[in-house]
N, CA and C atoms as a LAMMPS dump frame, in Angstrom:
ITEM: TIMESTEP
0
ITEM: NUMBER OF ATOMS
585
ITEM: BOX BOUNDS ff ff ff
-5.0000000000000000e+02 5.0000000000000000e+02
-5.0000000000000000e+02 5.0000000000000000e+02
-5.0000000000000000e+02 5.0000000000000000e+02
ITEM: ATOMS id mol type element x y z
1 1 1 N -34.087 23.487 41.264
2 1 2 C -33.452 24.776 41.111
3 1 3 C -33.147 25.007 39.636
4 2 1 N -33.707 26.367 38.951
5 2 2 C -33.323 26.84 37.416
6 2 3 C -32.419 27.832 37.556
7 3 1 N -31.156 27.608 36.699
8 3 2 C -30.487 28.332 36.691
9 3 3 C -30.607 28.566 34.997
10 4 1 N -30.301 30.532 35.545
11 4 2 C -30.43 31.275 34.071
12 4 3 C -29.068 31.525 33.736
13 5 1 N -29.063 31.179 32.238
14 5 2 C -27.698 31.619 31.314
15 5 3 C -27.936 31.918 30.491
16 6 1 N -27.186 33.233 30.485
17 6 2 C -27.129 34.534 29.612
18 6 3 C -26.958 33.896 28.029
19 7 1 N -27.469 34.69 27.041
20 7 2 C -26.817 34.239 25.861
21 7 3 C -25.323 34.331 25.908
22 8 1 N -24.912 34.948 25.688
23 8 2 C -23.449 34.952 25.645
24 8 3 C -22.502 33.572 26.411
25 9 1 N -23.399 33.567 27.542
26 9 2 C -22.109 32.386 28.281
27 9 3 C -22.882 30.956 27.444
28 10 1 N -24.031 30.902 26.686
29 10 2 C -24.68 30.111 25.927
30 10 3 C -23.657 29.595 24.602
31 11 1 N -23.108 30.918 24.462
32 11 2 C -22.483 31.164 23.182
33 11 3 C -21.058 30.45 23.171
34 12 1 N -20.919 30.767 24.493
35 12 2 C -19.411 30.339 25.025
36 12 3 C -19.312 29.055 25.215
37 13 1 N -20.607 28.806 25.769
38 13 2 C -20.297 26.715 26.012
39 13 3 C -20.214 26.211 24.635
40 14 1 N -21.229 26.562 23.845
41 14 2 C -21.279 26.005 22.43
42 14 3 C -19.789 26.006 21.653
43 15 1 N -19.399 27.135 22.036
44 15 2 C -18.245 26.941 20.985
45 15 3 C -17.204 26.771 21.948
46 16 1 N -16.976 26.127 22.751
47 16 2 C -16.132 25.456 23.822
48 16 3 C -16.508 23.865 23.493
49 17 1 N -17.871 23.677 23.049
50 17 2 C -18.208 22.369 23.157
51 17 3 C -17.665 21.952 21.78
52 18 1 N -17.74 22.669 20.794
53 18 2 C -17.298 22.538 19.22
54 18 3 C -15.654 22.226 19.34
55 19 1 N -15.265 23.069 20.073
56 19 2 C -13.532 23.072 20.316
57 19 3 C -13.152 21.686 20.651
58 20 1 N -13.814 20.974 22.151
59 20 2 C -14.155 19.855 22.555
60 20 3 C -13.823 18.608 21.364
61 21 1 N -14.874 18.831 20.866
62 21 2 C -15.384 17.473 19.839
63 21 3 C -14.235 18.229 18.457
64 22 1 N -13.827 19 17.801
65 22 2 C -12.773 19.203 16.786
66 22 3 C -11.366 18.747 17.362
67 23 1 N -11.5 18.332 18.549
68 23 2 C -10.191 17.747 19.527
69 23 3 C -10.553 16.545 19.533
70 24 1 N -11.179 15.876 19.888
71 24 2 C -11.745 14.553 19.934
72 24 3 C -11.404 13.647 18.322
73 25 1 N -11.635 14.522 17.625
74 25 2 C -11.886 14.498 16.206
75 25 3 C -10.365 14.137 15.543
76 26 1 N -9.454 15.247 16.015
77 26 2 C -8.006 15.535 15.393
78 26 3 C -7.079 14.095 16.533
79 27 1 N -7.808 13.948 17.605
80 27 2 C -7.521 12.909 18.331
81 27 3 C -7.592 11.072 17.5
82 28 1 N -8.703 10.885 17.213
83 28 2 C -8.967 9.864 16.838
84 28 3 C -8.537 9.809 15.15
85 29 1 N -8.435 10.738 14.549
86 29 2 C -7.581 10.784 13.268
87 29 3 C -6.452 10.325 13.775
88 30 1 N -5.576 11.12 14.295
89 30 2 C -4.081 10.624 14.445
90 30 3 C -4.116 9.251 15.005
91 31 1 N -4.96 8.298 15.881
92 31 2 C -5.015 7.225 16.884
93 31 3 C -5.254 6.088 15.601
94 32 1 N -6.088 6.597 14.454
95 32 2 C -7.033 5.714 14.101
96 32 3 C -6.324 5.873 12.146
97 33 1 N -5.517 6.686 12.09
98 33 2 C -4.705 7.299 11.056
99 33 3 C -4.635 5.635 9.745
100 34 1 N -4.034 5.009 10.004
101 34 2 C -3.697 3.689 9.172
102 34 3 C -5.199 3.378 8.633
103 35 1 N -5.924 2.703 9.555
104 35 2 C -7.6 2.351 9.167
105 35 3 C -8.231 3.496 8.502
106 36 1 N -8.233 4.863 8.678
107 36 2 C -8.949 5.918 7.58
108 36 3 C -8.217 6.089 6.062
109 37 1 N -6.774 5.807 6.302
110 37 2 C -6.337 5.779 5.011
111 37 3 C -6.37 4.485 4.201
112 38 1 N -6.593 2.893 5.19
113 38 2 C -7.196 1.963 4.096
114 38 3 C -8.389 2.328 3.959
115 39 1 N -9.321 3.078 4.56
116 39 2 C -10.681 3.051 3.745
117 39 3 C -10.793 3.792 2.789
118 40 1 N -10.106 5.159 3.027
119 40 2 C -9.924 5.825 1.933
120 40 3 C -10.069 5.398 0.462
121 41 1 N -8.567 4.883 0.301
122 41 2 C -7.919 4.269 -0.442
123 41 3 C -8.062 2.659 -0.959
124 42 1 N -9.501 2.292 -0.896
125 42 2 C -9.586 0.778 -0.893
126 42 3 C -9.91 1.152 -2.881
127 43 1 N -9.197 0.02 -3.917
128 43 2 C -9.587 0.552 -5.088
129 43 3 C -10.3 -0.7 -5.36
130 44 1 N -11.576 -0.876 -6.11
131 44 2 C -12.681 -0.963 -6.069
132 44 3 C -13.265 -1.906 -4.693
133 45 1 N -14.438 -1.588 -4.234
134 45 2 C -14.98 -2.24 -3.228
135 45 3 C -15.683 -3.157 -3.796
136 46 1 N -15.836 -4.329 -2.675
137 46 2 C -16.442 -5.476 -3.253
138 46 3 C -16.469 -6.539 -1.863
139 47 1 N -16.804 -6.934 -1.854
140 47 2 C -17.768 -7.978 -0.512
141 47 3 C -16.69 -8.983 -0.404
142 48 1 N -16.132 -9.146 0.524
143 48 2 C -15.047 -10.683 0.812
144 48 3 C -15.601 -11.812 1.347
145 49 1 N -15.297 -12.483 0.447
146 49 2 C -16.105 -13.934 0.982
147 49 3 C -15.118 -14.73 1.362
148 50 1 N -15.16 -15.578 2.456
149 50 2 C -13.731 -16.367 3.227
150 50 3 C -13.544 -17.784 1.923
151 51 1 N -12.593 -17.993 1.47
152 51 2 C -12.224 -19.22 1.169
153 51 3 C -11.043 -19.513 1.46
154 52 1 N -11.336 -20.777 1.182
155 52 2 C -9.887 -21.992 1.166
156 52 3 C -8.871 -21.886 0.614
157 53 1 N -7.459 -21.83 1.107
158 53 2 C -6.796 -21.662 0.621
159 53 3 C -5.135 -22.613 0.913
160 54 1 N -4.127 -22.278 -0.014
161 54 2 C -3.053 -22.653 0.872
162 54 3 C -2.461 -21.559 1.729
163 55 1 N -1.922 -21.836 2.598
164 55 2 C -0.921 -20.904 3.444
165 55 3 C 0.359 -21.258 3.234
166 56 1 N 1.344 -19.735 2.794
167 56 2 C 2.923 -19.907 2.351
168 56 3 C 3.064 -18.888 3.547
169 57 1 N 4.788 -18.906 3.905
170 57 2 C 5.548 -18.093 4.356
171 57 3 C 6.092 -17.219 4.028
172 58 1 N 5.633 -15.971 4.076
173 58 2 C 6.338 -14.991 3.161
174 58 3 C 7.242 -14.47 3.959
175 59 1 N 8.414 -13.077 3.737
176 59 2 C 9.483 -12.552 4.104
177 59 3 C 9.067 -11.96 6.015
178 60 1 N 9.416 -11.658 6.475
179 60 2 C 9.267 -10.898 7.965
180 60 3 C 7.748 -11.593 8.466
181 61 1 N 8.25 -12.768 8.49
182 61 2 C 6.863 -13.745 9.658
183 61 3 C 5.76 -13.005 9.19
184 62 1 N 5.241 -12.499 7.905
185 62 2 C 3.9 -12.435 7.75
186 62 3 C 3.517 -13.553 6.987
187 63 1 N 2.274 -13.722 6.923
188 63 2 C 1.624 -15.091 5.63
189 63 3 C 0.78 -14.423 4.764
190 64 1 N 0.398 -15.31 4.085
191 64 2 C -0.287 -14.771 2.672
192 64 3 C -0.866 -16.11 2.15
193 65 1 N -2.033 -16.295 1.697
194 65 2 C -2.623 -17.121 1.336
195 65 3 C -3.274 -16.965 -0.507
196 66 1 N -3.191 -17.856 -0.772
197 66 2 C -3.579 -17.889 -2.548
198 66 3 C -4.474 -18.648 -2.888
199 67 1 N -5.687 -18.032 -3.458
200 67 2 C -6.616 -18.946 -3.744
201 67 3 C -7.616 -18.911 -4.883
202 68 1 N -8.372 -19.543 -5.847
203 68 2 C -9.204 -18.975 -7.122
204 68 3 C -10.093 -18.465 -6.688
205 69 1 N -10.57 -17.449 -7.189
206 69 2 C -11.413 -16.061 -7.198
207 69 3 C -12.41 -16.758 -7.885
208 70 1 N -14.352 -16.161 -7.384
209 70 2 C -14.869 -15.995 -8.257
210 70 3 C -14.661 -15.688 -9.359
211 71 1 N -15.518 -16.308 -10.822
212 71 2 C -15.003 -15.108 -12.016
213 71 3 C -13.676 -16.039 -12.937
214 72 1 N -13.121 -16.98 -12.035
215 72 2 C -11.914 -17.473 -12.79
216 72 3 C -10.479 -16.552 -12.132
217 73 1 N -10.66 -15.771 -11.579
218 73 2 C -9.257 -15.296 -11.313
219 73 3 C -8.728 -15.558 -10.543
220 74 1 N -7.789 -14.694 -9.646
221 74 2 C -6.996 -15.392 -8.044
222 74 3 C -7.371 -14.362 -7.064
223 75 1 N -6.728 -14.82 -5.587
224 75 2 C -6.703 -13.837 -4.828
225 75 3 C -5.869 -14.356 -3.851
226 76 1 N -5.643 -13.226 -3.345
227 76 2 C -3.938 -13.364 -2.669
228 76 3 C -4.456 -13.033 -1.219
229 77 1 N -4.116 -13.379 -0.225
230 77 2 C -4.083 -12.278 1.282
231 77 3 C -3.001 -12.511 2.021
232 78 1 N -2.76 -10.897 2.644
233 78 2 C -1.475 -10.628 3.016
234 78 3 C -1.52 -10.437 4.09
235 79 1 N -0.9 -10.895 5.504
236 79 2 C -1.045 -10.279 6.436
237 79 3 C -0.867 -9.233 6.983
238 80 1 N -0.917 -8.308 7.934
239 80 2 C 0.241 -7.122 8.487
240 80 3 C 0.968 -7.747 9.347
241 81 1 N 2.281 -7.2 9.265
242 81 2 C 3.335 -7.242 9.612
243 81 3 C 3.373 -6.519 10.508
244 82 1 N 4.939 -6.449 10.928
245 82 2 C 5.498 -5.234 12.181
246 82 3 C 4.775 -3.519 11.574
247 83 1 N 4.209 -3.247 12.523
248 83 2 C 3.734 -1.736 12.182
249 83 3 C 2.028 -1.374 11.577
250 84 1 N 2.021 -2.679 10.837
251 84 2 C 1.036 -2.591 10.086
252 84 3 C 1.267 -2.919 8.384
253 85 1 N 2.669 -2.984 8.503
254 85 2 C 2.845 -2.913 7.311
255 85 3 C 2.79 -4.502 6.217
256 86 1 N 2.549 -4.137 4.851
257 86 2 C 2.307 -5.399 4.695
258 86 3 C 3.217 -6.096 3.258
259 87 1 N 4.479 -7.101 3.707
260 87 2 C 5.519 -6.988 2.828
261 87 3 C 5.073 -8.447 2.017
262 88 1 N 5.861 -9.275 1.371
263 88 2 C 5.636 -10.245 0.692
264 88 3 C 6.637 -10.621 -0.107
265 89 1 N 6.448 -11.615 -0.763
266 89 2 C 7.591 -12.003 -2.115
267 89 3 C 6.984 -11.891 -3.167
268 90 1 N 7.715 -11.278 -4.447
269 90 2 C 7.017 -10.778 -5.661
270 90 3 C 8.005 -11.602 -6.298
271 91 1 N 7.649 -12.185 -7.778
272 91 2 C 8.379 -12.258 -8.566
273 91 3 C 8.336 -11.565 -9.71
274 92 1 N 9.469 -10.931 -10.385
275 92 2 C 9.759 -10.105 -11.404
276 92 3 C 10.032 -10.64 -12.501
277 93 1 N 9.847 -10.54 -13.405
278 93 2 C 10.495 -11.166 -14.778
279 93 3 C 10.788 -12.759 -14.234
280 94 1 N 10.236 -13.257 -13.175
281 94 2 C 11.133 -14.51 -12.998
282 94 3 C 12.197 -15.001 -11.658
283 95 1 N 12.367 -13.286 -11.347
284 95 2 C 13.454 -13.638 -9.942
285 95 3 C 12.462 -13.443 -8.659
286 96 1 N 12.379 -14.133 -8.093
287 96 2 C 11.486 -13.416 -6.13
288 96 3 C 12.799 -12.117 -5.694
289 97 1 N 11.856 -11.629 -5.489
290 97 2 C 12.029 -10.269 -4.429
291 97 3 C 11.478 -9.797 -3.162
292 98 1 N 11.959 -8.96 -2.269
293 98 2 C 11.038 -9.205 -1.21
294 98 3 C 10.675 -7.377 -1.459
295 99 1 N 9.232 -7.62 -1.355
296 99 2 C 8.612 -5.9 -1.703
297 99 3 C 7.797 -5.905 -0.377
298 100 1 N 7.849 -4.251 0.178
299 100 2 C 6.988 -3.852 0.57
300 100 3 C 5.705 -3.029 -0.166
301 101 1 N 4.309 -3.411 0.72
302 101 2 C 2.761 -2.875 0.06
303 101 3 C 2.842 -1.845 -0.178
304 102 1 N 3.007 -0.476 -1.044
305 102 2 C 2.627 0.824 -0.738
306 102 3 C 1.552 1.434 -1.439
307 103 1 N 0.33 2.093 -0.933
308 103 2 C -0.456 2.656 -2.206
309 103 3 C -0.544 3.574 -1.863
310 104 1 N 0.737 4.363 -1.684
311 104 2 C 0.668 5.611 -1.682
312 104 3 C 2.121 6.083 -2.789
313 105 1 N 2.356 5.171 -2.927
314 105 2 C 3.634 5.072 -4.803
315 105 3 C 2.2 5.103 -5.62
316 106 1 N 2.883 5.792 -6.375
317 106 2 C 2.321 5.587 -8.201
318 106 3 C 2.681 4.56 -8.699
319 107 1 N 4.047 4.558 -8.64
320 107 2 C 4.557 3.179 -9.642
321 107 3 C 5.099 2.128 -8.567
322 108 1 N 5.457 1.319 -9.336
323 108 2 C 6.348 -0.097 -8.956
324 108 3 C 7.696 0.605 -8.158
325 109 1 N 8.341 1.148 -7.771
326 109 2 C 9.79 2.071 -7.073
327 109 3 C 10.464 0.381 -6.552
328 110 1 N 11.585 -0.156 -7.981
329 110 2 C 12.602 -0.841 -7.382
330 110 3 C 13.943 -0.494 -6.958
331 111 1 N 14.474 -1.082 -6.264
332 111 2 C 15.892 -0.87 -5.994
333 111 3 C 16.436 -0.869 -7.072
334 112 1 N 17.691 -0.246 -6.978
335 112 2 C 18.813 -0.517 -8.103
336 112 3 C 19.029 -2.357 -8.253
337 113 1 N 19.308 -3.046 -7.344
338 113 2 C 19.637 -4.024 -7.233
339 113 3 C 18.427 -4.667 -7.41
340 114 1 N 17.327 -4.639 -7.163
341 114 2 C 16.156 -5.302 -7.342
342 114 3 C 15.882 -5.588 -8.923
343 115 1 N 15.854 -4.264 -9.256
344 115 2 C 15.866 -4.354 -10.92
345 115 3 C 16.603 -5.45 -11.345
346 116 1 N 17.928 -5.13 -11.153
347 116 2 C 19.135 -5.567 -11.794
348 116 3 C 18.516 -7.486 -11.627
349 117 1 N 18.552 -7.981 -10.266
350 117 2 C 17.609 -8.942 -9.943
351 117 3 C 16.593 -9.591 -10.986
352 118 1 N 15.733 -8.346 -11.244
353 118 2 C 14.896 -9.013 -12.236
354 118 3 C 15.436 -8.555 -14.104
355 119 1 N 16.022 -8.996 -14.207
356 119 2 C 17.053 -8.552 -15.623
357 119 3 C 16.814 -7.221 -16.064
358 120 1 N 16.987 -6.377 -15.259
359 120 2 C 16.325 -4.844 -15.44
360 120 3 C 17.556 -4.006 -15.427
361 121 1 N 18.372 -3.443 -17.015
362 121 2 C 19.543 -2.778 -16.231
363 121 3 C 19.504 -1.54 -17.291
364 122 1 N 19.77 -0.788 -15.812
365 122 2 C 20.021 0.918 -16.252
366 122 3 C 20.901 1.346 -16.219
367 123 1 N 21.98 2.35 -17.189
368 123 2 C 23.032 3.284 -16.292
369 123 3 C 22.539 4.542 -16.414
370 124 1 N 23.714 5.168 -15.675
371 124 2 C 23.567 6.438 -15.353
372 124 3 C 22.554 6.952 -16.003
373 125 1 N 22.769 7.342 -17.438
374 125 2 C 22.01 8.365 -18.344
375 125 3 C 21.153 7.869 -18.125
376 126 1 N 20.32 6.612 -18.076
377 126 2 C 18.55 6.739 -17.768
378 126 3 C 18.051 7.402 -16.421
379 127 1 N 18.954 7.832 -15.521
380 127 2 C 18.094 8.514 -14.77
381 127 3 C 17.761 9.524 -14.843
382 128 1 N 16.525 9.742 -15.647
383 128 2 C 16.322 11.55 -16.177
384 128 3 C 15.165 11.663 -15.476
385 129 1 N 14.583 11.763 -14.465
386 129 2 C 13.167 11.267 -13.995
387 129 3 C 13.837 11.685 -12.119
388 130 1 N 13.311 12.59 -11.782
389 130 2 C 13.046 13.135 -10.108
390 130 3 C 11.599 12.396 -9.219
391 131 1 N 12.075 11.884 -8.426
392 131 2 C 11.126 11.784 -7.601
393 131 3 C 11.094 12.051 -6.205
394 132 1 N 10.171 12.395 -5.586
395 132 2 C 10.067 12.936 -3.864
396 132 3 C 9.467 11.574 -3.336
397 133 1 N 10.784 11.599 -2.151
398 133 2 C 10.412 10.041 -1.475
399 133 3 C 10.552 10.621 0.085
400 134 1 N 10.439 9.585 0.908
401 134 2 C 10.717 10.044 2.17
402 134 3 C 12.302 10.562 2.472
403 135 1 N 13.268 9.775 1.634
404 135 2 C 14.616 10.35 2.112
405 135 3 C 15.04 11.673 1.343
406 136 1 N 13.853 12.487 0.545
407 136 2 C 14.576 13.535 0.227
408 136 3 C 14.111 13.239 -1.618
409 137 1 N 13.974 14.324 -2.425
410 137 2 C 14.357 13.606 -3.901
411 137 3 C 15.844 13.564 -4.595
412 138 1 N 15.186 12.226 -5.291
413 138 2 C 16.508 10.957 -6.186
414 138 3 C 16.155 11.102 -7.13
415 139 1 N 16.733 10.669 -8.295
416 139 2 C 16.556 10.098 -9.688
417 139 3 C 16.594 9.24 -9.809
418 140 1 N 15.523 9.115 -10.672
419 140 2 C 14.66 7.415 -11.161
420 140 3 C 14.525 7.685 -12.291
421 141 1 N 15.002 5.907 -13.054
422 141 2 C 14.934 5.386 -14.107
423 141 3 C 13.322 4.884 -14.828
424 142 1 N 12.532 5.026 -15.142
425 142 2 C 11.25 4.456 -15.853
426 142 3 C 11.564 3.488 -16.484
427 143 1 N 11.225 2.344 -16.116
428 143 2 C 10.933 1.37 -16.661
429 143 3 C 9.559 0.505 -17.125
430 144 1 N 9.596 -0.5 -17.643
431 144 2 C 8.482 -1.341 -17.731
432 144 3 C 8.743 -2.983 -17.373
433 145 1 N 8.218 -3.744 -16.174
434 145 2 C 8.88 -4.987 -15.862
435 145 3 C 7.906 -5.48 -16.51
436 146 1 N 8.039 -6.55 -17.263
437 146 2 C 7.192 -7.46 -18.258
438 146 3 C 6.133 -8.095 -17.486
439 147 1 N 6.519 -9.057 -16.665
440 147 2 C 5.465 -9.535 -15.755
441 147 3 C 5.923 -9.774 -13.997
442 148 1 N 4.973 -9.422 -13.308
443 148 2 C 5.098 -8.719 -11.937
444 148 3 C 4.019 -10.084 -11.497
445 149 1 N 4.406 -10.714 -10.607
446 149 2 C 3.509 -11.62 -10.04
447 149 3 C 3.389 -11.676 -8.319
448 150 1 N 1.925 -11.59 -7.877
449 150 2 C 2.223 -12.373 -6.464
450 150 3 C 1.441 -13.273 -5.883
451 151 1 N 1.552 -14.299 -5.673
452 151 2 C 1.172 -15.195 -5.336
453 151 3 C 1.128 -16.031 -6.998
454 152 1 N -0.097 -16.319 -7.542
455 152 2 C -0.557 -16.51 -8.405
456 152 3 C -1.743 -15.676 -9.935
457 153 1 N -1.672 -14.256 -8.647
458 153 2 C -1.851 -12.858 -9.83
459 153 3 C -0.446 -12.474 -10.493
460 154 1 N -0.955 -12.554 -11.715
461 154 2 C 0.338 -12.048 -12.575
462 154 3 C -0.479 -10.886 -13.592
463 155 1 N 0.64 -9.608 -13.771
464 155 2 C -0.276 -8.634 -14.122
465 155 3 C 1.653 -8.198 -15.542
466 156 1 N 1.057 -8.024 -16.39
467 156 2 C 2.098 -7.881 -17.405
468 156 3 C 2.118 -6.401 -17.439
469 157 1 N 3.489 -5.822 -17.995
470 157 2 C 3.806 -4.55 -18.665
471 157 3 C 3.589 -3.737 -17.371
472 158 1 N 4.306 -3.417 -16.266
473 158 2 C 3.591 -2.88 -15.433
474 158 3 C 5.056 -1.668 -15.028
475 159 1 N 4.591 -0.625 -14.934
476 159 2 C 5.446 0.594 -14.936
477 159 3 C 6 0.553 -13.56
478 160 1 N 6.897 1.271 -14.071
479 160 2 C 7.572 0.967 -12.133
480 160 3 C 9.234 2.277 -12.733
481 161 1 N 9.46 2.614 -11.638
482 161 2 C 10.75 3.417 -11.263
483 161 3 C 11.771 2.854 -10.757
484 162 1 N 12.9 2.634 -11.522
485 162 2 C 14.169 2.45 -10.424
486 162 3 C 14.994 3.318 -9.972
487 163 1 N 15.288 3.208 -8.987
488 163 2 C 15.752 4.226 -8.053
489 163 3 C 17.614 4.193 -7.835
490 164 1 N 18.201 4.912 -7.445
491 164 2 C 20.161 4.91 -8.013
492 164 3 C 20.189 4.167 -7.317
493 165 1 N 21.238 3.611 -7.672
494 165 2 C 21.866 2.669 -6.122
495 165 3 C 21.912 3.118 -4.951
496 166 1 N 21.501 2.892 -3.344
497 166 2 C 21.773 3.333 -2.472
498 166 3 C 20.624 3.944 -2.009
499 167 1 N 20.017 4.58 -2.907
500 167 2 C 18.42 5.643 -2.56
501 167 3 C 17.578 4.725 -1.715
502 168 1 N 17.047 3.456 -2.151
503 168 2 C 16.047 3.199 -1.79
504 168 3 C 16.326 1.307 -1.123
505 169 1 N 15.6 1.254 0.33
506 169 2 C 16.105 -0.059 1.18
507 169 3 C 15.324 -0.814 0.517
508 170 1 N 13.919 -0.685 -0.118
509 170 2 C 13.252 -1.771 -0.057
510 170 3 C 12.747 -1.201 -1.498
511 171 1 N 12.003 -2.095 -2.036
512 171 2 C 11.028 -2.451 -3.165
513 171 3 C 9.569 -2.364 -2.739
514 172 1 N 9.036 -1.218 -3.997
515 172 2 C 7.796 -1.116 -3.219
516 172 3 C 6.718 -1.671 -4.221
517 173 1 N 5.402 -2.104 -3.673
518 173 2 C 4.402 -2.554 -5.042
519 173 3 C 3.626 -1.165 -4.529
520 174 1 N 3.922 -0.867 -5.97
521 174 2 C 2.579 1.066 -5.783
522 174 3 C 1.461 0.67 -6.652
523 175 1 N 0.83 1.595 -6.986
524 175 2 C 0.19 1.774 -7.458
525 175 3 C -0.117 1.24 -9.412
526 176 1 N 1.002 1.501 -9.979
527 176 2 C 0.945 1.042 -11.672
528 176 3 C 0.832 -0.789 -11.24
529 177 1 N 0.853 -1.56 -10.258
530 177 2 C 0.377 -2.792 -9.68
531 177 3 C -0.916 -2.973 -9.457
532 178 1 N -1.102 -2.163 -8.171
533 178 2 C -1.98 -2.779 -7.396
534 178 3 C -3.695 -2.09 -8.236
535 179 1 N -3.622 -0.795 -9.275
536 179 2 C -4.174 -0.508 -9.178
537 179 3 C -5.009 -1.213 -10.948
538 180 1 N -4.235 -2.105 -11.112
539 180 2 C -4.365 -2.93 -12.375
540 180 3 C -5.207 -4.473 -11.876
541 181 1 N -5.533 -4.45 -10.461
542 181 2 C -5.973 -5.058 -10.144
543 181 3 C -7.844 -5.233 -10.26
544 182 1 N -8.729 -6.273 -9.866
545 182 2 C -9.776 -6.162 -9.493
546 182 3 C -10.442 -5.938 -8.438
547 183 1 N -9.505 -5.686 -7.433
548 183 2 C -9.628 -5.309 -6.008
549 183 3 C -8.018 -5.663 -5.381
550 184 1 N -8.01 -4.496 -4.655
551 184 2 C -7.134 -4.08 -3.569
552 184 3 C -7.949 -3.484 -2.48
553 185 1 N -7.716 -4.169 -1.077
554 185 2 C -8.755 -3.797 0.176
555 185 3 C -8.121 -4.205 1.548
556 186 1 N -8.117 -3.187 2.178
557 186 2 C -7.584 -3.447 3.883
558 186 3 C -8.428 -3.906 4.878
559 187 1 N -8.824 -5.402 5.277
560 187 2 C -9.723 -5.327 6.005
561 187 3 C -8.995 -5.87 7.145
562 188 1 N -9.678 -5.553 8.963
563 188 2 C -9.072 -6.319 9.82
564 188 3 C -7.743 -7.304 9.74
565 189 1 N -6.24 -6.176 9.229
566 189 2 C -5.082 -6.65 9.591
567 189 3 C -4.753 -7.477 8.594
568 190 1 N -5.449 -7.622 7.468
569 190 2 C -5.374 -7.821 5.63
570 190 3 C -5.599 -7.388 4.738
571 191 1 N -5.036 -7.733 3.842
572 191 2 C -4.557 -7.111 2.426
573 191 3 C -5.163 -8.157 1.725
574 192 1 N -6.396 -7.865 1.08
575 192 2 C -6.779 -9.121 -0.107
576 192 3 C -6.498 -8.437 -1.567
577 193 1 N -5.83 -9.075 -2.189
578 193 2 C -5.698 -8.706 -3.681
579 193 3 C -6.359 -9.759 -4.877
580 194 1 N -7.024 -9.144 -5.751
581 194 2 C -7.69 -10.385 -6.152
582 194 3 C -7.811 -9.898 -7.793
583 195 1 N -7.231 -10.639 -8.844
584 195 2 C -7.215 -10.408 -10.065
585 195 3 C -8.816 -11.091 -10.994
């Protein structure tokens, strides 16, 4: 049995079927949201090859492993954590801190107290500097922390914001970090950083 359809109701499935799949589409974005923005955002790509390493304990039951890089350098891997997220211990000038991953900061964004932590001290008058965060915008101090390390990547002079007292829960590694790197990359539920 052939059944005839009009152009029009032709017209109608098609763009019923388009509607369909632009739903499907806006579906699996939101489902799949975390994994499109590490691919996005991976800064330079480059092939991971498994090595040996030690395994440490870092802050909120994630691990992180440190190991020499082709090339002479290091490389770090981070696990995800609760959410996805992926936190660690940094040391600043010298003190450990516990930072969360963000590459969606520009800069380094420490706590008031974090700073202070890593011999970093501001008053009032340096906060001449606005920034838009999730709780709303604060004023931030610009700084420069001398040397920023994690694991065994250590990256000097590295810009970062401190934030007033109270503004901000956590310490974030942004971007004036991660992006001083030779790779930063999200693969399957890790974070490899590799100087």
């Amino acid at each position: 049995m052939f059944i005839m359809i009009s152009s029009g109701m032709k017209t109608a499935l098609a763009e019923a079927a388009s509607w369909v799949f632009a739903g499907f589409c806006l579906i699996g974005t939101v489902v799949y949201f975390d994994e499109l923005k590490a691919a996005v955002s991976i800064v330079p790509k480059g092939d991971m090859t498994a090595r040996a390493g030690r395994t440490t304990a870092t802050p909120q039951g994630t691990s992180s492993s440190a190991t020499s890089a082709d090339g002479g350098g290091y490389m770090v891997e981070l696990a995800a954590g609760a959410y996805g997220h992926y936190r660690t211990s940094a040391n600043v000038n010298g003190r450990d801190i516990d930072v969360l991953v963000d590459t969606g900061a520009s800069f380094v964004a420490l706590t008031f107290e974090d700073a202070e932590r890593g011999g970093i001290f501001v008053t009032d008058a340096d906060f001449k500097h606005r920034s838009q965060t999730a709780n709303g915008i604060s004023r931030v101090a610009l700084v420069t922390i001398d040397r920023l390390r994690i694991g065994d990547i250590e990256v000097r002079d590295v810009r970062a914001a401190v934030s007033e007292p109270g503004k901000l829960n956590v310490t974030l590694l942004g971007m004036s970090f991660l992006g001083r790197l030779r790779r930063a990359e999200m693969r399957s539920g890790r974070l490899i950083l590799e100087n």
